[in-house]
C-alpha positions in Angstrom: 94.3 93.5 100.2 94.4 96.3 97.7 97.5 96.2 95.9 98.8 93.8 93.9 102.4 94.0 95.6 102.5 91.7 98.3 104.2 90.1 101.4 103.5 85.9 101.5 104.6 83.9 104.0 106.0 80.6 103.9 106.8 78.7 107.2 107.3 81.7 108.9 109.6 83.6 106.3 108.5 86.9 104.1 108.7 86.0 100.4 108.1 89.5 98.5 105.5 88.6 94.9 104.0 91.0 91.9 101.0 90.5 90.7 102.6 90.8 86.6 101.2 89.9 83.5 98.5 88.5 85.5 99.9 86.0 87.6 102.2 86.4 90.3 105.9 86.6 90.5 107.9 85.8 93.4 111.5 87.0 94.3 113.9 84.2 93.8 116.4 85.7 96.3 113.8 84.9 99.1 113.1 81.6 97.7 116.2 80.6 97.5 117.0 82.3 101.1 114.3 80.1 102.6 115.1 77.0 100.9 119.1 77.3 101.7 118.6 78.9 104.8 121.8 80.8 103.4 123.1 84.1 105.0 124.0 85.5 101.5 120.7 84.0 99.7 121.9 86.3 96.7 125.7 84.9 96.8 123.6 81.3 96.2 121.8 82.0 93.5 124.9 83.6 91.7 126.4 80.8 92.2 123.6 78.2 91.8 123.1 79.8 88.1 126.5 78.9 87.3 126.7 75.3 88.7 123.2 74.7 86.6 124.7 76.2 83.5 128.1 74.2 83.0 126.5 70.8 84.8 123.2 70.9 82.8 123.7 73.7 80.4 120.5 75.0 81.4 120.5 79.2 82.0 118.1 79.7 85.2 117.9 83.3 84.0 115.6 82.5 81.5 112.8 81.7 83.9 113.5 85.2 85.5 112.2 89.0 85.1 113.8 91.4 86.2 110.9 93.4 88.4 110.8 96.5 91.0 110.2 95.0 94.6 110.6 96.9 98.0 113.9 96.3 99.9 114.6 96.8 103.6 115.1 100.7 103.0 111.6 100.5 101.9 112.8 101.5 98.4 111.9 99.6 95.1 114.8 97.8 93.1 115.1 95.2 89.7 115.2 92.1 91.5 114.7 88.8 89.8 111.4 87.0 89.8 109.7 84.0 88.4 106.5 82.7 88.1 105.0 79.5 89.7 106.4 77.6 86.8 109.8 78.9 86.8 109.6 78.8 90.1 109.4 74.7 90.3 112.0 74.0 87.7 114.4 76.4 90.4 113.1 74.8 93.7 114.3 71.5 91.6 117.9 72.8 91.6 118.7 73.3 94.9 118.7 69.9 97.6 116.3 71.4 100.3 114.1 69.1 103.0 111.7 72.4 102.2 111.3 71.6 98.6 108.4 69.4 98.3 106.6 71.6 100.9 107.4 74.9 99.0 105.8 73.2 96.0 103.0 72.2 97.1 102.6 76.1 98.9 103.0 77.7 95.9 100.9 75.4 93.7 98.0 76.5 96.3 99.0 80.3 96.1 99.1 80.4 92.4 95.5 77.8 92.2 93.7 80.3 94.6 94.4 83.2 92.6 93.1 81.2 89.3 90.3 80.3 91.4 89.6 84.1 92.5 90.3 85.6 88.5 87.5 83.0 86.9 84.9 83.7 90.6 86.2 87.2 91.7 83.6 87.1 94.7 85.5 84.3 96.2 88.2 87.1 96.5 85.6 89.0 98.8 84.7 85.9 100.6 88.0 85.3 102.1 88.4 89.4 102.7 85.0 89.1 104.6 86.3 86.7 106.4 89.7 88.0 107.1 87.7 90.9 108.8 85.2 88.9 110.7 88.0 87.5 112.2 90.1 90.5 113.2 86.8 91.6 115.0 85.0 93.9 112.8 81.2 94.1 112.8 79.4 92.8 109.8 78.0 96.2 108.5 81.7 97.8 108.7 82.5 95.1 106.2 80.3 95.3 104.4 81.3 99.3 103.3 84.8 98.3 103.6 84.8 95.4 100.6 82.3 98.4 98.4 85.1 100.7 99.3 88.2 98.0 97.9 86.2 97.8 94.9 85.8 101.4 94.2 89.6 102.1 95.2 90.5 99.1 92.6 88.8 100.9 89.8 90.2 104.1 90.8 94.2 102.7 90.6 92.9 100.6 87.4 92.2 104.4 86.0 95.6 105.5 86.9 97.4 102.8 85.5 95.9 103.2 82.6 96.6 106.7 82.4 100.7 106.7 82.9 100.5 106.8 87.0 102.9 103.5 87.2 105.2 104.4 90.4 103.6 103.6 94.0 105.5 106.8 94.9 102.8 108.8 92.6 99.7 106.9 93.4 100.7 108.3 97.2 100.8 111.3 96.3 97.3 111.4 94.9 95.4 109.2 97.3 96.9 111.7 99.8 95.9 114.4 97.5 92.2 113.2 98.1 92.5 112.8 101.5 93.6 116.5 102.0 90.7 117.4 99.9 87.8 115.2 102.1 89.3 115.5 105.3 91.3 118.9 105.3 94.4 116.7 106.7 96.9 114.5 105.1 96.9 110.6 105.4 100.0 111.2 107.7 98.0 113.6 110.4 95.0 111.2 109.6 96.9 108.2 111.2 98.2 110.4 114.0 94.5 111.1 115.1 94.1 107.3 114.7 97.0 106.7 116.7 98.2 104.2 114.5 102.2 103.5 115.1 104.4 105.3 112.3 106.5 102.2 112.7 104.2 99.9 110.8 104.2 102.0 107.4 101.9 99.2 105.5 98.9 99.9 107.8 96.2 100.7 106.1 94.5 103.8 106.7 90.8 102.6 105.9 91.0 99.7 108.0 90.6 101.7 111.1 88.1 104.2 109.7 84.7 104.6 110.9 81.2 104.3 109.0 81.4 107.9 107.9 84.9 108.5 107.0 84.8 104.9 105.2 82.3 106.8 103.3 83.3 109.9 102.8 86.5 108.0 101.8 84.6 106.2 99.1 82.6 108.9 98.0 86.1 110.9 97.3 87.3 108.6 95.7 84.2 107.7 93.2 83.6 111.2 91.8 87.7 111.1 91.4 87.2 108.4 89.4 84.6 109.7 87.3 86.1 113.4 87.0 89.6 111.3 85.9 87.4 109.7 83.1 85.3 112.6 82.1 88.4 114.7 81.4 90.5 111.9 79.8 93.0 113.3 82.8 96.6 111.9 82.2 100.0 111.8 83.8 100.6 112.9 87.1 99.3 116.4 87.2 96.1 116.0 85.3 95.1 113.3 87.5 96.3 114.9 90.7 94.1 118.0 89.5 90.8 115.2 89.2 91.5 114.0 92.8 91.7 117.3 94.4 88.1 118.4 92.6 86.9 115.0 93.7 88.2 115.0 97.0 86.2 118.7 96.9 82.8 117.0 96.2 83.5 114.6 99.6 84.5 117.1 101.5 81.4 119.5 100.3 78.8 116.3 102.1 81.5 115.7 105.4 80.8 119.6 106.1 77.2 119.9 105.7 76.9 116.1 107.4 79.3 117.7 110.7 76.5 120.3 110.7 73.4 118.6 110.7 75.2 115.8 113.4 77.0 118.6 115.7 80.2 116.4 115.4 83.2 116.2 113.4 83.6 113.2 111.1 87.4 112.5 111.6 87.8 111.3 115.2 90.4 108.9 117.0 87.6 105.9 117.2 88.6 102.8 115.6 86.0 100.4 113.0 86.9 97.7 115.4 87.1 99.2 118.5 83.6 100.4 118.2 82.8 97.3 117.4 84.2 95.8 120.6 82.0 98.1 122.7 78.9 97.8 120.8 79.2 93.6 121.6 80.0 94.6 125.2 76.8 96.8 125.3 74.4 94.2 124.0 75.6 91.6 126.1 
């Protein structure tokens, strides 16, 4: 929900996008994986681009980019893309019963994210409801979609300040995490008990009221601090989130004193959800 890198899914198969130039780019290696059903989808498209260019003299790498996308090693390589245009005029080259359904898909995909750019609170409407569903209670989601929007113009700053690699805006999100919560996202998750296996869950989806808000609040003044000192590049910035992680972790003190209770614990947003409904009832 907060990055633009995402995973899609089309009839049950991952297809990897970028949100690039905005407007999202798909791999064409999963494309073409799903629509072959090939074992070596990237032995196909080789080989597709070479039947299209001597039967039709028509290069497919021109409605390609070369873009960084994850792989299985969970490490980020070139890998062609296209957009939803380019990706029709492919689909068109390869005979696939999945063709007309693909196209169809992806005119959706790419028409809801028109729809969300012009109306961006229909972007929080189908968030809210992506939560409501998964259990959460309507005041949780409430602080959660305030806390996506303050974590989007926070990662808006660092773009715009030379922080490009996900590697580096790890580092500093983690950086502010140390700095509100005296542990690192990696011990936070451990007192969550989320599964290290699942390295895409996110953190702030099982946080509670307070740490969604200390969270936030750590985040904000980072924000600010990164703008006030024109912070750039990795070290300037990771020097604004440590002295606005400071300011968070400044109110979770003086808050775990006037409560008698630390803030971090191993509850769960949802969970406590889940027994709240059970008490009422």
């Amino acid at each position: 929900m907060e990055t633009k890198n995402k995973l899609i899914v089309f009839q049950g198969k991952n297809i990897r996008r970028i949100w690039h130039n905005d407007e999202w780019w798909f791999s064409v290696v999963d494309i073409v994986g799903i629509l072959t059903e090939s074992k070596d989808a990237k032995d196909y498209w080789y080989r597709l681009k070479i039947r299209e260019k001597e039967s039709s003299n028509i290069e497919l790498s021109t409605f390609c980019r070369q873009l960084k996308l994850p792989a299985i090693d969970g490490k980020y390589y070139s890998t062609d893309c296209t957009n939803t245009e380019g990706a029709f005029r492919i689909i068109q080259s390869i005979p696939s019963k999945k063709a007309e359904p693909m196209k169809l898909w992806l005119a959706k995909v790419g028409y809801e994210r028109v729809q969300e750019i012009e109306n961006p609170e229909l972007a929080m409407d189908r968030a809210k409801e992506y939560y409501k569903l998964k259990g959460y209670s309507k005041e949780w989601i409430e602080k959660r979609l305030r806390s996506i929007a303050i974590r989007k113009e926070l990662t808006d700053e660092w773009s715009n300040r030379g922080i490009e690699e996900k590697r580096e805006f790890a580092i500093l999100t983690d950086e502010i995490n140390k700095a509100t919560f005296d542990i690192s996202i990696k011990e936070h998750k451990q007192i969550k008990n989320l599964n290290p296996k699942f390295k895409n869950q996110n953190l702030r989806d099982h946080m509670t009221d307070l740490e969604l808000i200390f969270n936030m609040l750590g985040e904000k003044v980072t924000t600010e601090i990164t703008k006030k000192d024109d912070a750039k590049g990795l070290n300037e910035c990771k020097n604004a989130a440590k002295r606005g992680g400071k300011v968070a972790r400044n109110a979770r003190i003086e808050t775990e004193r006037e409560i008698g209770k630390k803030v971090v614990s191993k509850d769960n947003a949802k969970q406590l959800t889940k027994k709240e409904n059970k008490r009422l009832k």
